[in-house]
N, C-alpha and C positions, 0 to 999 in steps of 0.2 A: 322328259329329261330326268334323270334321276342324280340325286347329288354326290354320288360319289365318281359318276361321271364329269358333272360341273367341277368338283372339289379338284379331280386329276385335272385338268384342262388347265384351272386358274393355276393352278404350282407351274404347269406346262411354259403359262404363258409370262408368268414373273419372272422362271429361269431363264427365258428368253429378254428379257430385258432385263436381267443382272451383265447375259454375255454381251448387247449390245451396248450398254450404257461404260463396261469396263470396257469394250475395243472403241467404244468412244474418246475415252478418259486416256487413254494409252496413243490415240493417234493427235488427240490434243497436247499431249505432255511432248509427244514427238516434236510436233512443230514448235514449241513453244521454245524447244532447247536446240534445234534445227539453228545453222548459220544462215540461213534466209529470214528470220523472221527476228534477227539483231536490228536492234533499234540505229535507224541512223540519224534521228534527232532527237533531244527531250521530248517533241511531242508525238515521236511514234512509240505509238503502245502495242504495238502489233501482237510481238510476244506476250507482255504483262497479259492481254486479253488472253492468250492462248492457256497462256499458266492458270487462271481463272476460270476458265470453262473446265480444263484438265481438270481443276477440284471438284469444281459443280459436277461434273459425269462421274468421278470418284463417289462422292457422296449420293450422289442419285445408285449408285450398283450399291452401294452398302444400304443405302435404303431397301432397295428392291431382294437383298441380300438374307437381312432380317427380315422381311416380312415373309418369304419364303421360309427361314426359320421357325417362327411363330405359327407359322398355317401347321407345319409338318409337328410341331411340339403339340399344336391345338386340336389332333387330326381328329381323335378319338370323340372330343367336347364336342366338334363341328359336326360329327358324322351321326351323330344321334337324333333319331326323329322328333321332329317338330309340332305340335299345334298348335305353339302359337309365334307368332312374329318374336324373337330372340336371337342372341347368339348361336352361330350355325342352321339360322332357317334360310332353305330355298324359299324365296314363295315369291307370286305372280300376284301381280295388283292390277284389275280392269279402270281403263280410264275410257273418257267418252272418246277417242282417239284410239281407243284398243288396249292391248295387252302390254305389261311392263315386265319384265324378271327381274328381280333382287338377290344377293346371297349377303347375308349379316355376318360381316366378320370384325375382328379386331385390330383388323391391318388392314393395309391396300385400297383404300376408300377412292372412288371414283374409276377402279379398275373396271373395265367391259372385257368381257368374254364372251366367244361365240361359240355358241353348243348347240349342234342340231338346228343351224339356221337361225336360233336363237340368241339375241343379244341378252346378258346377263352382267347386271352394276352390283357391283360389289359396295355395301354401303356399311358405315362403322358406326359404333355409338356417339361419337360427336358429330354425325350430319344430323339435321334437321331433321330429314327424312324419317330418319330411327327414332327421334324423340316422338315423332308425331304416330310411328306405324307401331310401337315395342308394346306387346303384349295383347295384341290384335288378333283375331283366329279368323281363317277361312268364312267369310261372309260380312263381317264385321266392316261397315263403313268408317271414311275417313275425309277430311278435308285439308287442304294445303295452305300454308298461309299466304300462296297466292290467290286463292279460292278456289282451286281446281278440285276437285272431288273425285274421289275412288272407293273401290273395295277392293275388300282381299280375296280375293279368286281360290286359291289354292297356297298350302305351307306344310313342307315335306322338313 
């Protein structure tokens, strides 16, 4: 898999959930202001809820909004070859279970994408993961503070 393949995919796949989390927010705001979902006693919340998700989806698309931002500002930093586990590395970590994919970026943490049958976690400098894998080259072991143990396979 090559990363500028991954890199397209991941923008691919966040624009895809800016659209869905905004026709979320949009069909929540709907109902919230809809004549059906008027409170017919102090303790029907029906709407309040609705109005509150409405946000939560709003703020989830602006989430997913900027980080799409941020990848396409980053694009040049990202796309630059790797040796070692950093900002903008692909790389593959072997576990006794098989093979992981990673992409190091500065947004989008816990994103999966699928490329080439391939599942790839998009991990950021505050997971754990990063603190324990950053500046690691292809070969180079590691352990988890679960105990689980790996190497570093490969880092494009």
């Amino acid at each position: 898999m090559k990363k500028e393949q991954f890199y397209n995919r991941l923008l691919e796949t966040l624009r895809e959930e800016v659209k869905h989390a905004v026709e979320a927010s949009k069909d929540a705001a709907e109902y919230a202001t809809n004549e059906e979902s008027r409170a017919e006693s102090k303790w029907d919340t029906q709407g309040l809820e609705a109005s509150y998700l409405a946000a939560g989806q709003a703020g989830q698309a602006k989430q997913w909004a900027e980080a799409v931002e941020e990848l396409q500002s980053e694009r040049e930093d990202l796309m630059r070859p790797n040796d070692r586990v950093s900002l903008g590395a692909l790389f593959c970590c072997g576990f006794a279970a098989g093979e992981e994919y990673f992409f190091f970026a500065g947004v989008a943490g816990g994103h999966v994408v699928t490329v080439e049958t391939r599942e790839v976690t998009v991990i950021t400098p505050q997971s754990e993961l990063a603190h324990r894998l950053l500046g690691l080259r292809a070969g180079d072991t590691f352990e988890l503070r679960t105990g689980r143990a790996g190497r570093i396979l490969a880092v494009e």
